[in-house]
C-alpha positions as CSV (number, residue, x, y, z in Angstrom):
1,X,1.2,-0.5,23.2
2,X,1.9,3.0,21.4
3,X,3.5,2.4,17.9
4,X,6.4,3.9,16.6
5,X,6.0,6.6,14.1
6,X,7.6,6.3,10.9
7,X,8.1,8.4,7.8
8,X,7.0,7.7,4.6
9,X,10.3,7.1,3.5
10,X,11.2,5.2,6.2
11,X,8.1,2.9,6.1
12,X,8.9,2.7,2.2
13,X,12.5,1.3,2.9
14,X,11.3,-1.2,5.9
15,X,8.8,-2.5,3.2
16,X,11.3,-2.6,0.3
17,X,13.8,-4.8,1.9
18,X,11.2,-6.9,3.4
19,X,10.0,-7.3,-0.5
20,X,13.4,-8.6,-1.9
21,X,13.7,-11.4,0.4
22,X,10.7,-12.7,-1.5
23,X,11.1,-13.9,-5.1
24,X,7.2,-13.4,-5.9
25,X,8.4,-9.5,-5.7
26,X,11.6,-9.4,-7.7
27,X,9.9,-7.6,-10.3
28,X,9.0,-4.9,-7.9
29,X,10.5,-1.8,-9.2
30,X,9.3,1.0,-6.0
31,X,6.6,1.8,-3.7
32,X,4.9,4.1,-2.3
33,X,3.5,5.0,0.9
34,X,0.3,6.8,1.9
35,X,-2.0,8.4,4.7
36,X,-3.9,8.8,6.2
37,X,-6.3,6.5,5.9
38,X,-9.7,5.3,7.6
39,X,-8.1,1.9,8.8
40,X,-9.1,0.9,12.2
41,X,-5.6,-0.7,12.3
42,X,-3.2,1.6,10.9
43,X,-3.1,5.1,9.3
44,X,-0.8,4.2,6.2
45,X,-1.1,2.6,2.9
46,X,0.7,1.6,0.0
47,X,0.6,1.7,-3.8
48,X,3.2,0.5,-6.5
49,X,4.8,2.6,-8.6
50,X,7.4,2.1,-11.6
51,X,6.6,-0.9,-14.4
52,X,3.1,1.5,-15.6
53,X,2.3,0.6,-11.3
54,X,2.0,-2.9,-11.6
55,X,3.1,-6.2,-10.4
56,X,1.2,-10.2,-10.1
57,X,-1.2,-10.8,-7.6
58,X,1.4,-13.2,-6.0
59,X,3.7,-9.9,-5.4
60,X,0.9,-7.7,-4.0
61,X,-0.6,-10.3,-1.3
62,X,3.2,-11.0,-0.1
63,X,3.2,-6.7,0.0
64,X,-0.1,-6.9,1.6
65,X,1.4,-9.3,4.2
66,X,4.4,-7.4,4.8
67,X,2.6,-3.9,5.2
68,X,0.0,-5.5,7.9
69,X,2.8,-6.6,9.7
70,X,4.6,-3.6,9.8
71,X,1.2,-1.5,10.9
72,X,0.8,-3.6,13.6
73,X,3.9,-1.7,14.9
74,X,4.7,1.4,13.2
75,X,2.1,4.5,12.3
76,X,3.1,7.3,10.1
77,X,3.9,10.6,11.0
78,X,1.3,13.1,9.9
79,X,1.5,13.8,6.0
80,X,0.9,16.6,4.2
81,X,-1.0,15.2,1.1
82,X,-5.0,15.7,0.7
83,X,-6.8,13.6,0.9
84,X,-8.5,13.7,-2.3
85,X,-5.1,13.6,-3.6
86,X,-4.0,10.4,-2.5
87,X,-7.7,8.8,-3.0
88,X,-7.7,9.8,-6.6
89,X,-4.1,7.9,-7.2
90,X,-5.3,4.7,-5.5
91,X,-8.6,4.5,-7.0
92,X,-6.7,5.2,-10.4
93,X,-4.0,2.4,-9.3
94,X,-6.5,-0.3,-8.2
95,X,-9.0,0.8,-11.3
96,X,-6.4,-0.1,-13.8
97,X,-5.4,-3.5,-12.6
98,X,-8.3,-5.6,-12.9
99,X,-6.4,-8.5,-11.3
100,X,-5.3,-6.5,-8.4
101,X,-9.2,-5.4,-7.8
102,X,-10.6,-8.9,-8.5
103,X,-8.1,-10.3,-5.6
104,X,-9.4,-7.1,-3.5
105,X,-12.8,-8.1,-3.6
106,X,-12.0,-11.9,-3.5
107,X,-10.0,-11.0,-0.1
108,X,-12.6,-9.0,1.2
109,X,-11.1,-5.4,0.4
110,X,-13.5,-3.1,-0.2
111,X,-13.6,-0.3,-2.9
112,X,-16.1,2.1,-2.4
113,X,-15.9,4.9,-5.5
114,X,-15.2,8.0,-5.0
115,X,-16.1,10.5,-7.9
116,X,-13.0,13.3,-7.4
């Protein structure tokens, strides 16, 4: 089955009103969306932004959740963004929040650095 393609923006709002029906994610401030990316399973990505890019661990698996959900039936419509550009915010994101990359590696994610 071909997914639908998405923009960012509209990705960003599907997973935004997904987030507020959860109370783990009330202090979710905004998000972002991202691609591509290497996934076998979907070519988009997300990050937090607003509250210095940070939320619990509890707020990011339920975001996690959501977002694998939603790539199982939406892609996202070629972006403009390098590469580099969008690897460089992650790794800064995910660098910064050493809960966030101790659940990563706990849940198998994989962070591979990338000097940029």
């Amino acid at each position: 089955m071909a997914k639908e393609r998405k923009s960012e923006r509209e990705l960003r709002q599907m997973m935004l009103e997904a987030a507020r029906k959860h109370e783990e994610c009330a202090e979710l401030e905004d998000l972002f969306i991202f691609g591509p990316t290497p996934r076998p399973d979907a070519n988009w990505g997300f990050g937090i932004a607003g509250r210095n890019n940070k939320v619990s661990v509890a707020c990011y698996t339920r975001l996690d959740q959501i977002a694998s959900e939603l790539q199982a039936n939406y892609e996202l419509h070629p972006v403009k963004a390098g590469r580099r550009d969008i690897e460089s915010r992650v790794w800064s994101l995910v660098r910064d929040h050493p809960a966030l990359k101790t659940s990563l590696s706990r849940a198998g994610g994989g962070l591979r650095s990338h000097h940029v």
